[in-house]
C-alpha positions as a Markdown table, in Angstrom:
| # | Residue | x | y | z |
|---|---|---|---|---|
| 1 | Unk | 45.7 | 51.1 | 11.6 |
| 2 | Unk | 42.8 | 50.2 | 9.5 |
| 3 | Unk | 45.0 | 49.1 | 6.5 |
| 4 | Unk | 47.0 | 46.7 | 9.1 |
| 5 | Unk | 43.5 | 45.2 | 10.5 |
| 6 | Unk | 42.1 | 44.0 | 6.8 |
| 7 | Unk | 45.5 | 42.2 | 6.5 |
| 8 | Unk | 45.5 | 40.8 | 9.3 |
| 9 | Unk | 41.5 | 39.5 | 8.6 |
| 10 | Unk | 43.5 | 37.5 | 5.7 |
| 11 | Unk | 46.2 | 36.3 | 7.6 |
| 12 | Unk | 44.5 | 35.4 | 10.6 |
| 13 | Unk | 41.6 | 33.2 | 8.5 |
| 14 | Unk | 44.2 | 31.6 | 6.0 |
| 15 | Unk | 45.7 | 30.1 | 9.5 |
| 16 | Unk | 42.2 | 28.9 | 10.5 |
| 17 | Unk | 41.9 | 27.1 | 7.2 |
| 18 | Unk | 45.3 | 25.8 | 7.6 |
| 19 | Unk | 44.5 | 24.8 | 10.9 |
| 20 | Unk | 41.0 | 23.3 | 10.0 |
| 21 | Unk | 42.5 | 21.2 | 7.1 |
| 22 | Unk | 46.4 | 20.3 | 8.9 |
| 23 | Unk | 44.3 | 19.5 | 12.1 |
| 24 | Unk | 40.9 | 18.7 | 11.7 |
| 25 | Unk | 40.9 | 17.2 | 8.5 |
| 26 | Unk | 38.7 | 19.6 | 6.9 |
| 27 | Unk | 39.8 | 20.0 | 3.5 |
| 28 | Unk | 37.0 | 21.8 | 2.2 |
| 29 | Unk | 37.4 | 24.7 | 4.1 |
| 30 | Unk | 39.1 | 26.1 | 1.0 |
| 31 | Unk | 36.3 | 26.1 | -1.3 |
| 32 | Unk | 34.2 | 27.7 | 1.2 |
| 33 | Unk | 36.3 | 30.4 | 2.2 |
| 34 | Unk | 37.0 | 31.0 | -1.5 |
| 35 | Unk | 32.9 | 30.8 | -2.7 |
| 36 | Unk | 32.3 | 33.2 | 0.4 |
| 37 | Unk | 34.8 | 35.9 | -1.7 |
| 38 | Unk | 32.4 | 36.3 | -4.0 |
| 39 | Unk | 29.2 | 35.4 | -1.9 |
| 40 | Unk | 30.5 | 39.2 | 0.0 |
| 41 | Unk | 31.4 | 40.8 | -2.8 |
| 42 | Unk | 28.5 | 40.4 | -4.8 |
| 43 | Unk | 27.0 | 41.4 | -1.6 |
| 44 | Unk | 28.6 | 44.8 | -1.2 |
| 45 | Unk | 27.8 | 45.7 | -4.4 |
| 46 | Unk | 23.5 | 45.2 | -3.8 |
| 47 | Unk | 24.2 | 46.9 | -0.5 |
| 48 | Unk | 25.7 | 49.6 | -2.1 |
| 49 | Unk | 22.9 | 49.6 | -5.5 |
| 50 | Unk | 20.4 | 50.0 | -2.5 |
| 51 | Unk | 21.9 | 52.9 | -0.6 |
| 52 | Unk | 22.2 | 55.1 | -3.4 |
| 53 | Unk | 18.5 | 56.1 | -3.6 |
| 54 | Unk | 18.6 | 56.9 | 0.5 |
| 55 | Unk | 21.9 | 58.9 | 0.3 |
| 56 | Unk | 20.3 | 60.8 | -3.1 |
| 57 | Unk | 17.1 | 61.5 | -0.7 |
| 58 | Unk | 18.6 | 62.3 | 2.5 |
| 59 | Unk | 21.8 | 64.4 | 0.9 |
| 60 | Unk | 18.4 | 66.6 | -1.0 |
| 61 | Unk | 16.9 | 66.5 | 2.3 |
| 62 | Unk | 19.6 | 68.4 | 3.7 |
| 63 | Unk | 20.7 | 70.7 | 1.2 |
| 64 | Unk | 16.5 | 71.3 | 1.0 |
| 65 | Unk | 17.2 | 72.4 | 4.8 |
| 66 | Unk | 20.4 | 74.5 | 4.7 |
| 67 | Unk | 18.6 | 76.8 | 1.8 |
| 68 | Unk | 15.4 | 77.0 | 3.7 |
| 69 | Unk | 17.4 | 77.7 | 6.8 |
| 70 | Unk | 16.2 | 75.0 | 9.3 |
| 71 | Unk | 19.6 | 73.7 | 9.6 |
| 72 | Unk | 20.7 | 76.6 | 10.6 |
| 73 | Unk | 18.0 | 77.2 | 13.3 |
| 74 | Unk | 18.4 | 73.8 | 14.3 |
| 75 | Unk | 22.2 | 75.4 | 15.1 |
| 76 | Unk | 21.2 | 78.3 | 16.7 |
| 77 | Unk | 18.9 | 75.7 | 18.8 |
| 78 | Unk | 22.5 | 75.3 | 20.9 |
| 79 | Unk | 24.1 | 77.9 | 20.3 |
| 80 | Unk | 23.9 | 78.9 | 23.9 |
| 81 | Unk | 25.1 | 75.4 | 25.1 |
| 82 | Unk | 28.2 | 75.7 | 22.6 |
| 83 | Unk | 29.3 | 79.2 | 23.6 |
| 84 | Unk | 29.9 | 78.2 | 26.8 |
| 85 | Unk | 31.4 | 74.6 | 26.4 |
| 86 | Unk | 34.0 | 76.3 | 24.0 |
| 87 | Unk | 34.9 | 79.6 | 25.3 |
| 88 | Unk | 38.2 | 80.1 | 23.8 |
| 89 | Unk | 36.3 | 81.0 | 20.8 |
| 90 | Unk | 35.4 | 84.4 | 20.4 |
| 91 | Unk | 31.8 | 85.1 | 19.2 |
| 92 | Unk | 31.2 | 85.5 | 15.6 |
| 93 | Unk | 34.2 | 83.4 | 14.9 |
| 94 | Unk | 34.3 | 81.3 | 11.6 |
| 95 | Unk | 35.2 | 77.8 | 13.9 |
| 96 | Unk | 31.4 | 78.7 | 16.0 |
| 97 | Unk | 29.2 | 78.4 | 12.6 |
| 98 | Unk | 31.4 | 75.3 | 11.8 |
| 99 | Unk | 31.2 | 73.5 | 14.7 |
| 100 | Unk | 27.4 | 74.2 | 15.0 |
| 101 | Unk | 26.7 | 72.8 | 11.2 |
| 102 | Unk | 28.6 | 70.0 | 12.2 |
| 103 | Unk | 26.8 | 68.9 | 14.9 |
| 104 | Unk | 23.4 | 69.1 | 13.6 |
| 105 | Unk | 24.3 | 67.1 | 10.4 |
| 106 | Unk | 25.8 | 64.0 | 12.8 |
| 107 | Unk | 22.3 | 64.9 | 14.7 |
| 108 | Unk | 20.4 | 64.2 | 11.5 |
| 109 | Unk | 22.9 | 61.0 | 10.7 |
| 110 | Unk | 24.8 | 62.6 | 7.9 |
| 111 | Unk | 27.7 | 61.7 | 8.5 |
| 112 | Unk | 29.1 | 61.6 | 5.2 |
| 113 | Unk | 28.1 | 65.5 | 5.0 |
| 114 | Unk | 29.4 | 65.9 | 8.3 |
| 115 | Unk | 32.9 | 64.7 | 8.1 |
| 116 | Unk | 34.1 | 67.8 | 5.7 |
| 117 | Unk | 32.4 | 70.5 | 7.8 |
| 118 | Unk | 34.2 | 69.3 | 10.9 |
| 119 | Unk | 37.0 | 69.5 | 9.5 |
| 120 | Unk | 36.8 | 72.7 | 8.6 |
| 121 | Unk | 35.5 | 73.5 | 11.5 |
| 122 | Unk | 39.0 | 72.1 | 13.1 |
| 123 | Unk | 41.0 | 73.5 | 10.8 |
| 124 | Unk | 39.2 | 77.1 | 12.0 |
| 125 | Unk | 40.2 | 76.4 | 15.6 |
| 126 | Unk | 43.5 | 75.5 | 15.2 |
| 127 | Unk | 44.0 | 79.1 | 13.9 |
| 128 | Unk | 43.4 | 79.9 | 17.3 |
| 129 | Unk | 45.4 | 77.1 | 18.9 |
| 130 | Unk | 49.1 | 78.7 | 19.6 |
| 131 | Unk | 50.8 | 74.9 | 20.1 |
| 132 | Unk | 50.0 | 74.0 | 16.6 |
| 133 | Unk | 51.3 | 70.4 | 17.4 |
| 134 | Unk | 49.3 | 69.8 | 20.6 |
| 135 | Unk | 45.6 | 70.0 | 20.4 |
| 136 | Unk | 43.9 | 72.2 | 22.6 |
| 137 | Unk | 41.2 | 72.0 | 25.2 |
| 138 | Unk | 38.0 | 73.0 | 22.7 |
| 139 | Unk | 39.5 | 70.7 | 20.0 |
| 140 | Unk | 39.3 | 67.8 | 22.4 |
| 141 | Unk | 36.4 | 68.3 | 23.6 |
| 142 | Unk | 35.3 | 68.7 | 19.8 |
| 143 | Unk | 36.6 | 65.5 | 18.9 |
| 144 | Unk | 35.3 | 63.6 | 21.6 |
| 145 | Unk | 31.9 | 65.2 | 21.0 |
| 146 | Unk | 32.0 | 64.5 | 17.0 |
| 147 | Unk | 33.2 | 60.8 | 17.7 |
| 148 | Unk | 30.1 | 60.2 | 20.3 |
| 149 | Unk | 27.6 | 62.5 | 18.8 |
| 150 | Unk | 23.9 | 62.4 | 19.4 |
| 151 | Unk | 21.9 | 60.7 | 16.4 |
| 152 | Unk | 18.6 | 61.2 | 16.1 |
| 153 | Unk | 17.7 | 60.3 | 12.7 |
| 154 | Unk | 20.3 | 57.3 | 11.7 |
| 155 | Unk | 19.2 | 56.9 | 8.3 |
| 156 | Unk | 22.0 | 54.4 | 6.9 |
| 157 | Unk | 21.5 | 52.2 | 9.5 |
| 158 | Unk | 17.6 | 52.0 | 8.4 |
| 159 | Unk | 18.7 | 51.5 | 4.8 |
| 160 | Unk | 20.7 | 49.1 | 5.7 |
| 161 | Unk | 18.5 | 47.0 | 8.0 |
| 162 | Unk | 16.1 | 48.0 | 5.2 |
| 163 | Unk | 17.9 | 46.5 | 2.6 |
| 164 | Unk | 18.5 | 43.0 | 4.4 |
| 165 | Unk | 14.8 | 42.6 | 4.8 |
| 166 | Unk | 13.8 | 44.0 | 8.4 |
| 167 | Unk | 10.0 | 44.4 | 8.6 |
| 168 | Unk | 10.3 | 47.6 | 10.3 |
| 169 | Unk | 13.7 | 49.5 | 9.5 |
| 170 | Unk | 13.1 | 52.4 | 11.8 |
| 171 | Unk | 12.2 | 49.7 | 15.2 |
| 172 | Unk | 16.1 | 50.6 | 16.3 |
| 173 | Unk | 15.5 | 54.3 | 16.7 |
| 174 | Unk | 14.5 | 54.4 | 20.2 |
| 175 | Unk | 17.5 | 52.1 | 21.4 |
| 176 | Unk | 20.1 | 54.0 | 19.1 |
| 177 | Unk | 18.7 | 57.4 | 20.7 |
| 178 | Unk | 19.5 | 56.3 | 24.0 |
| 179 | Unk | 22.6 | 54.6 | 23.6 |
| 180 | Unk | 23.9 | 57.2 | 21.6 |
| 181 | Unk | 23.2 | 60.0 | 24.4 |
| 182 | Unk | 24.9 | 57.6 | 27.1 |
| 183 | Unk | 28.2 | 57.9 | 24.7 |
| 184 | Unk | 27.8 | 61.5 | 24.2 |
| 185 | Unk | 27.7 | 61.9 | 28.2 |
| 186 | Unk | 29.8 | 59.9 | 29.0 |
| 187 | Unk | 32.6 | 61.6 | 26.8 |
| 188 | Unk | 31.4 | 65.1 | 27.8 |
| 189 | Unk | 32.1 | 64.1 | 31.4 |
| 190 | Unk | 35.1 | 62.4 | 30.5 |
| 191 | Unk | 37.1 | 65.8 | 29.2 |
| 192 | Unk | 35.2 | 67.7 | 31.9 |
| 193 | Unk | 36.8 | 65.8 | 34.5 |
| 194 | Unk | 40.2 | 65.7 | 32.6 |
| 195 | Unk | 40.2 | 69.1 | 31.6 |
| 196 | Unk | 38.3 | 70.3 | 35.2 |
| 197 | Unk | 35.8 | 71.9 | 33.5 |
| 198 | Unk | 32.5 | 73.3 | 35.4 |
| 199 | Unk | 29.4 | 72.1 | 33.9 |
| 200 | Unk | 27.2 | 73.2 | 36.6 |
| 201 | Unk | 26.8 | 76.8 | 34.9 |
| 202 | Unk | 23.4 | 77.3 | 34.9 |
| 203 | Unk | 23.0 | 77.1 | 30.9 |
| 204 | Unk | 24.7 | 74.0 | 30.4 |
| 205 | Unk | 23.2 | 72.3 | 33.2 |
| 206 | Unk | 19.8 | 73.5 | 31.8 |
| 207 | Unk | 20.6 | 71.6 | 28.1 |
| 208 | Unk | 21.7 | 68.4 | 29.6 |
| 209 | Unk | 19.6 | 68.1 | 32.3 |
| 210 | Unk | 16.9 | 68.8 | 29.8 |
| 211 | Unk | 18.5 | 66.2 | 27.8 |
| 212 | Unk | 18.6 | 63.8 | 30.2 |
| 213 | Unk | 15.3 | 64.2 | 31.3 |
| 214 | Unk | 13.7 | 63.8 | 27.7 |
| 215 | Unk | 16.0 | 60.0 | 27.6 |
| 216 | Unk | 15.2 | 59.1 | 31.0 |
| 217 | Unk | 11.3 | 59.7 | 30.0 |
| 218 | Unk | 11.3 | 57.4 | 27.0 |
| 219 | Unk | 13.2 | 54.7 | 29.0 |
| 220 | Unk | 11.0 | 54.5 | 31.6 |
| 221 | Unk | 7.8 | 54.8 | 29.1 |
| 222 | Unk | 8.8 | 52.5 | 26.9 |
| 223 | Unk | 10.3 | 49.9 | 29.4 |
| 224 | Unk | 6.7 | 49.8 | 31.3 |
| 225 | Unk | 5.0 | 48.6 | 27.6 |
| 226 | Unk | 4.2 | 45.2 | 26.7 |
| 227 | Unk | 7.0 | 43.6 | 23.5 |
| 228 | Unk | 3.8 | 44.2 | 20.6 |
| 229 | Unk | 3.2 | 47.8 | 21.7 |
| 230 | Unk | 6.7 | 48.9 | 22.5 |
| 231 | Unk | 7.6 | 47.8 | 18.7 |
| 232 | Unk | 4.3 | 49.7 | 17.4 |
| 233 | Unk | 4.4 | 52.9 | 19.6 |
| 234 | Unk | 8.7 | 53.6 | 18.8 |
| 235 | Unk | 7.9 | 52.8 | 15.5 |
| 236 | Unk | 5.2 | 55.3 | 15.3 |
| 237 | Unk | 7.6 | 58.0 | 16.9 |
| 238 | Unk | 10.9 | 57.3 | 14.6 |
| 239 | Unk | 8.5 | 57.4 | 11.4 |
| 240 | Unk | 6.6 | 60.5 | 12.7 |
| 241 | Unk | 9.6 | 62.2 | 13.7 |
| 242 | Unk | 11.5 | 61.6 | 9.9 |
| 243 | Unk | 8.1 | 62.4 | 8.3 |
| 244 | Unk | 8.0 | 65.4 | 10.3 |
| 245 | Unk | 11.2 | 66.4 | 9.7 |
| 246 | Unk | 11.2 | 66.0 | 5.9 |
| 247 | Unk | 8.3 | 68.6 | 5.8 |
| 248 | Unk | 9.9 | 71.0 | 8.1 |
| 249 | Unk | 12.8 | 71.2 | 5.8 |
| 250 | Unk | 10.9 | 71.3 | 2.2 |
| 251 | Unk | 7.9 | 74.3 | 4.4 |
| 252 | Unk | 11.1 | 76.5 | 5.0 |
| 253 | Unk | 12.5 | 76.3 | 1.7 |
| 254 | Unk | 9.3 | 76.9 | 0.0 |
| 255 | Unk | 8.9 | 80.2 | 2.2 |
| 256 | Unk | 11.9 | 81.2 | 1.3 |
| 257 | Unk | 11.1 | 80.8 | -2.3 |
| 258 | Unk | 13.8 | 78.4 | -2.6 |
| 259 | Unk | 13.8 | 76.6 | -6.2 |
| 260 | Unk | 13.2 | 73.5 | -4.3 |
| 261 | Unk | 13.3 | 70.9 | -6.8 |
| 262 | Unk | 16.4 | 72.0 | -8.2 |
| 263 | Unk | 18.0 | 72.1 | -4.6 |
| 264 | Unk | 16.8 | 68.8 | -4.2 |
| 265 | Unk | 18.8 | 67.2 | -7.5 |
| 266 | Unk | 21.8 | 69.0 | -6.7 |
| 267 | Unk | 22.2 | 67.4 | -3.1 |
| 268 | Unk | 21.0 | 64.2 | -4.4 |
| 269 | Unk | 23.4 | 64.2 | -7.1 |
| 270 | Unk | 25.8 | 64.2 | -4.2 |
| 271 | Unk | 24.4 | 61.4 | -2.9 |
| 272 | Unk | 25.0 | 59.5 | -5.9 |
| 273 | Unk | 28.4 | 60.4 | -6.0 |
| 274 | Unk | 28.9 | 59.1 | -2.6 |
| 275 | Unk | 27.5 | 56.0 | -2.8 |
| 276 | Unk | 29.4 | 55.2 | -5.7 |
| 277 | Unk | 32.7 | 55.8 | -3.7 |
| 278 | Unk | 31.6 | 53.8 | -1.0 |
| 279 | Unk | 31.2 | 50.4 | -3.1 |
| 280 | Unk | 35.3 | 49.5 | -3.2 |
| 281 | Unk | 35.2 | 49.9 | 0.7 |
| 282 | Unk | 32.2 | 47.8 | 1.0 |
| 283 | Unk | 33.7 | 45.7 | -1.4 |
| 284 | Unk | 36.7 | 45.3 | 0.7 |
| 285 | Unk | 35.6 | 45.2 | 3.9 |
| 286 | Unk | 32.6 | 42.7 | 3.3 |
| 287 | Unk | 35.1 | 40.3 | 1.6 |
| 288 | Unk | 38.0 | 40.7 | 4.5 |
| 289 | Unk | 35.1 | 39.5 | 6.7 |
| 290 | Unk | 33.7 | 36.7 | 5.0 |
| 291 | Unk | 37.0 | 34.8 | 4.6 |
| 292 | Unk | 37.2 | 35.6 | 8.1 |
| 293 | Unk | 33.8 | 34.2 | 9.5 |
| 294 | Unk | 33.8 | 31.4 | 6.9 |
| 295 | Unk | 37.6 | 30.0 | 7.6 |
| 296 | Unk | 35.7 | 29.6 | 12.1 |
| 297 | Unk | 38.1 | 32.0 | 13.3 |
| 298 | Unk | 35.7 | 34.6 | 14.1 |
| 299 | Unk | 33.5 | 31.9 | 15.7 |
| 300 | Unk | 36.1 | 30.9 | 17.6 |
| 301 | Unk | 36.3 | 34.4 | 19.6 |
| 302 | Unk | 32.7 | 34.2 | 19.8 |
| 303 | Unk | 32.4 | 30.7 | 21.3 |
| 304 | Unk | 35.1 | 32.6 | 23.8 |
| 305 | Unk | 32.7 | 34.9 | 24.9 |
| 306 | Unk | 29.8 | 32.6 | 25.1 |
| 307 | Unk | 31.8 | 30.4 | 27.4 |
| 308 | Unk | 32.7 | 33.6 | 29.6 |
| 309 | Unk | 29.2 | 34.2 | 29.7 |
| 310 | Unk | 27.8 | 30.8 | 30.7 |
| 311 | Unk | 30.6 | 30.6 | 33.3 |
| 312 | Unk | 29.4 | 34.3 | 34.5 |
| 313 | Unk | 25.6 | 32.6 | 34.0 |
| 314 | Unk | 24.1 | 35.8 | 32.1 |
| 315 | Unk | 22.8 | 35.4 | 29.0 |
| 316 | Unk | 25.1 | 35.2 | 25.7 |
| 317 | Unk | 23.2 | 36.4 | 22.7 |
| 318 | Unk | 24.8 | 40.0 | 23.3 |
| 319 | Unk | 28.1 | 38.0 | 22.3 |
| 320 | Unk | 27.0 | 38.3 | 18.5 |
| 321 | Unk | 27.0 | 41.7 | 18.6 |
| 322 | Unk | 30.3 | 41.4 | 19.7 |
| 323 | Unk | 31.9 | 41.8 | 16.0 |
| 324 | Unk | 30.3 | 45.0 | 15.7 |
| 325 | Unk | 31.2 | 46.7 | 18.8 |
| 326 | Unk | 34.9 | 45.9 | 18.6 |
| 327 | Unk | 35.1 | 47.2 | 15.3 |
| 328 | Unk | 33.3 | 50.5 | 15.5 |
| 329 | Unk | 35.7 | 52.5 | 17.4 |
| 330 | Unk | 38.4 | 50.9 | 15.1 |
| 331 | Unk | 36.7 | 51.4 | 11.3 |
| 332 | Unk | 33.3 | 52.9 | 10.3 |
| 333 | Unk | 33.5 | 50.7 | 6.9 |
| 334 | Unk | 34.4 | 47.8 | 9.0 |
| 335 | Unk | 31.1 | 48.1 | 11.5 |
| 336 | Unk | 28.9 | 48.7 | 8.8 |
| 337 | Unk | 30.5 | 45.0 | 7.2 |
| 338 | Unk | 29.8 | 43.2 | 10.5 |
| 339 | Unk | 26.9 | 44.5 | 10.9 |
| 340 | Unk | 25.3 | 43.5 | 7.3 |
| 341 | Unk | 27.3 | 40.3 | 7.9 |
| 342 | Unk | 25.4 | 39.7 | 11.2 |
| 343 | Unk | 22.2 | 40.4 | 9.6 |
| 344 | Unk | 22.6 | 38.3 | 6.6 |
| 345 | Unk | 23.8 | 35.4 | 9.2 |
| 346 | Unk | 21.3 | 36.2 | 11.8 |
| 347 | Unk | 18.3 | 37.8 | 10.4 |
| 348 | Unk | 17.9 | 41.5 | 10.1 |
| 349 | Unk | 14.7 | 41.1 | 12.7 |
| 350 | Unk | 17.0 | 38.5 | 15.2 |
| 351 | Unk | 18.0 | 40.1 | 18.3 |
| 352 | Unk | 21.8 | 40.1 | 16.7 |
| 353 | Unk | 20.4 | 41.7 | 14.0 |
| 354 | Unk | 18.9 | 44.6 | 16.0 |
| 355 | Unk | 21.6 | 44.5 | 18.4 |
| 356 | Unk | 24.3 | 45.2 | 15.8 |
| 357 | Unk | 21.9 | 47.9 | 14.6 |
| 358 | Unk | 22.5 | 49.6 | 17.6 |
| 359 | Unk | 26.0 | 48.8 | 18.3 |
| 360 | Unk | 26.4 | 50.6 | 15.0 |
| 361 | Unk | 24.5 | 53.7 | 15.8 |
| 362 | Unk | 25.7 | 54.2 | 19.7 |
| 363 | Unk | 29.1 | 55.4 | 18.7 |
| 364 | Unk | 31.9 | 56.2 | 15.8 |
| 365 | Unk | 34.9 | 55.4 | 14.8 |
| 366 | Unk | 37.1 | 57.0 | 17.2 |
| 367 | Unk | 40.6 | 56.1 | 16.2 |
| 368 | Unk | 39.6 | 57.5 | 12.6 |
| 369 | Unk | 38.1 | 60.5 | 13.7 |
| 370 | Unk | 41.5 | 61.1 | 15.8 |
| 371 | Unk | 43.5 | 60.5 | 12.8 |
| 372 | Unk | 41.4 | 62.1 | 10.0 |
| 373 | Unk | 40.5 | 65.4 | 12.3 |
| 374 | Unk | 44.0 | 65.7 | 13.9 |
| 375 | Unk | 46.1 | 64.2 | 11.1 |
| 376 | Unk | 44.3 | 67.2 | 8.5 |
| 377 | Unk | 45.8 | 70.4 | 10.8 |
| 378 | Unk | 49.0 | 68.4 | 11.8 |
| 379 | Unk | 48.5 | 67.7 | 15.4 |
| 380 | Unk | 50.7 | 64.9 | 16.7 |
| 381 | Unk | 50.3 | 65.4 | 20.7 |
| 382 | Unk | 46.3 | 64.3 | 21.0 |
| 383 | Unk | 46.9 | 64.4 | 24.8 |
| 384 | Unk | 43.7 | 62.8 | 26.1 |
| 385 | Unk | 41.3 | 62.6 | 23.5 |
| 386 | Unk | 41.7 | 58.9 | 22.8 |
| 387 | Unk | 41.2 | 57.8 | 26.1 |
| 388 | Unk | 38.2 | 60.3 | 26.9 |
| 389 | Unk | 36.7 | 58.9 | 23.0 |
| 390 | Unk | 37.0 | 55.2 | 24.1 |
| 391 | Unk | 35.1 | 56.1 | 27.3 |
| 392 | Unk | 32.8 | 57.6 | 25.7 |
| 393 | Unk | 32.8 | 54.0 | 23.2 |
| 394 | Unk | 32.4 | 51.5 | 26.3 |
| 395 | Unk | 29.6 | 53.8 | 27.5 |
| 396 | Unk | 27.6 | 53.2 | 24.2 |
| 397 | Unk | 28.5 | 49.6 | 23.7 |
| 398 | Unk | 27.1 | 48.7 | 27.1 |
| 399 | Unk | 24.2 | 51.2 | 26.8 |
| 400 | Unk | 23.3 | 49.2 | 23.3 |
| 401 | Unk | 23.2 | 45.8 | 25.1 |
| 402 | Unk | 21.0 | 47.1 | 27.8 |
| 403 | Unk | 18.4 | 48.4 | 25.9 |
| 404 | Unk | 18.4 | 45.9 | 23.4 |
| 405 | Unk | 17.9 | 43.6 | 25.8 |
| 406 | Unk | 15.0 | 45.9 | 27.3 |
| 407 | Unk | 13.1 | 46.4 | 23.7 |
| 408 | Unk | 13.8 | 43.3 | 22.0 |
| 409 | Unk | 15.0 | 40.8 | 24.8 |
């Protein structure tokens, strides 16, 4: 899929140029296509330079927190909530501990560190799946959960916002928070419906109505503040709350004696590692997009949607959030491109800029997860999953406009 989409980025902006020079008489549509190559890539690459000292800090961060144990108790947090949504699991199983690690690493925003522990968390249930070609009930609701998880500390998205000059990085966190919950909901519902699952037992109504209560009580706080203090007061709780968190983490290691400088290298040695990985997809992607925005052909389906939205006389600026959003379910490397594309056109403090931001952090890339998690333990009969995971994607995407709109509108 994702290998057919960058082609057809080429493909489909070549024919703009065509189009632009056969048409319009624009024959130097070429040259700008062609200096916006290497505009990108040298792009990717600063993006990436500028990553590796978060990933290094947050990858020590974590390991820092699975020695010291507060990952783990952090886990154990939900255990409760997780016994009961997966039943078919028996307790002390290997897939419970997996499933649990996974989730609270996409709740920190790792998701690089949580991508290989849900798999083996998959891999764990399948053992206990006895159609090993036709995913079960708990590896649905898994995937639908991992693709729409909960993020409460979206670090890359701060780099990254961070990194295209945003005066406050973090000023997304609140909007992100409540977007991402709306997709996590919304898929939970989705395979509970499907799959007729009661979530009115008393325990997991108790975790999401708790849930639901904490998000509905920042809404309505910070939607009663004034533009100057909202920004002040949700950027005083996102940098409290990753403050907070970072001395959790390093006061449980150090009372467990850990060596906690050492720990610290040897995660952010990981980090460095990944971010080095990551600069031929940047690379890639960032470029595919360029040639694409530069040839008009992505402002073409833009001016679409503004037109749609003046005819429908509600405001448009959503619409340039629009690249984002319709990549995200599609390609995680491709969302983060259109995002740092928007900012660099836009303005990493424009309302497209933080927009994006949020479009980025309210869901994931469904389509991969479905391949990548499914694909690694053979499963070719997914049964409802996609269509339970793009749910779960609309639910975010209009969440994201809404309370953009509300903080920074």
């Amino acid at each position: 899929m994702l290998n057919r989409i960058w082609a057809a980025f080429f493909f489909v902006g070549f024919a703009a140029c065509l189009a632009q020079a056969l048409v319009f008489g624009n024959t130097g549509i070429f040259q700008d296509v062609v200096s916006s190559t290497f505009d990108m890539a040298k792009t990717a690459f600063e993006i990436a330079l500028g990553l590796t000292g978060i990933l290094c800090l947050w990858l020590g961060i974590l390991r820092l927190g699975e020695a010291g144990g507060s990952v783990d108790a952090l886990a154990r947090l939900f255990r409760p909530l997780f016994r009961r949504l997966f039943p078919s699991i028996p307790a002390g199983h290997p897939a419970e501990g997996s499933i649990l690690m996974n989730m609270a690493a996409n709740v920190l925003g790792l998701d690089n560190a949580a991508t290989p522990i849900g798999l083996k968390a998959m891999n764990e249930m399948h053992g206990l799946n006895p159609a090993k070609d036709t995913a079960s009930d708990d590896q649905i609701l898994f995937l639908v959960i991992n693709s729409s998880s909960v993020t409460l500390l979206p670090v890359t998205i701060f780099t990254y916002r961070a990194q295209m000059g945003a005066a406050d990085p973090t000023d997304v966190f609140v909007p992100i928070l409540i977007a991402t919950f709306c997709s996590t909901m919304t898929g939970l519902l989705a395979v509970a419906a499907v799959q007729r699952r009661n979530l009115l037992n008393g325990v997991v109504a108790a975790y999401i109505g708790g849930m639901t209560a904490l998000v509905a009580a920042l809404v309505l706080y910070f939607a009663r503040l004034d533009e100057e203090t909202l920004a002040s007061r949700s950027a005083l709780l996102a940098n409290g709350a990753i403050l907070s968190l970072i001395v959790v983490f390093l006061a449980a290691a150090v009372r467990k004696r850990v060596p906690v400088y050492e720990v610290f290298v040897d995660g952010a040695k990981e980090g460095f590692r990944v971010a080095v990985r990551i600069i031929p997809y940047l690379v890639a992607m960032l470029v595919a997009i360029g040639i694409l925005r530069s040839s008009g052909a992505l402002d073409l389906l833009l001016d679409a949607a503004r037109a749609g939205s003046a005819a429908l006389r509600i405001d448009a600026r959503w619409v340039d959030g629009l690249p984002t959003a319709l990549m995200k379910p599609l390609s995680g490397s491709g969302a983060r491109g259109m995002l740092i594309e928007t900012m660099k056109v836009h303005g990493a403090d424009s309302f497209a800029g933080r927009l994006s931001s949020v479009l980025q952090g309210s869901t994931e890339t469904t389509f991969y997860v479905l391949a990548v998690y499914f694909g690694a333990v053979g499963i070719r009969k997914t049964r409802h999953a996609m269509a339970c995971g793009l749910a779960a994607d609309l639910a975010g995407i209009v969440a994201a406009i809404f309370v953009s709109y509300v903080f920074f509108g």
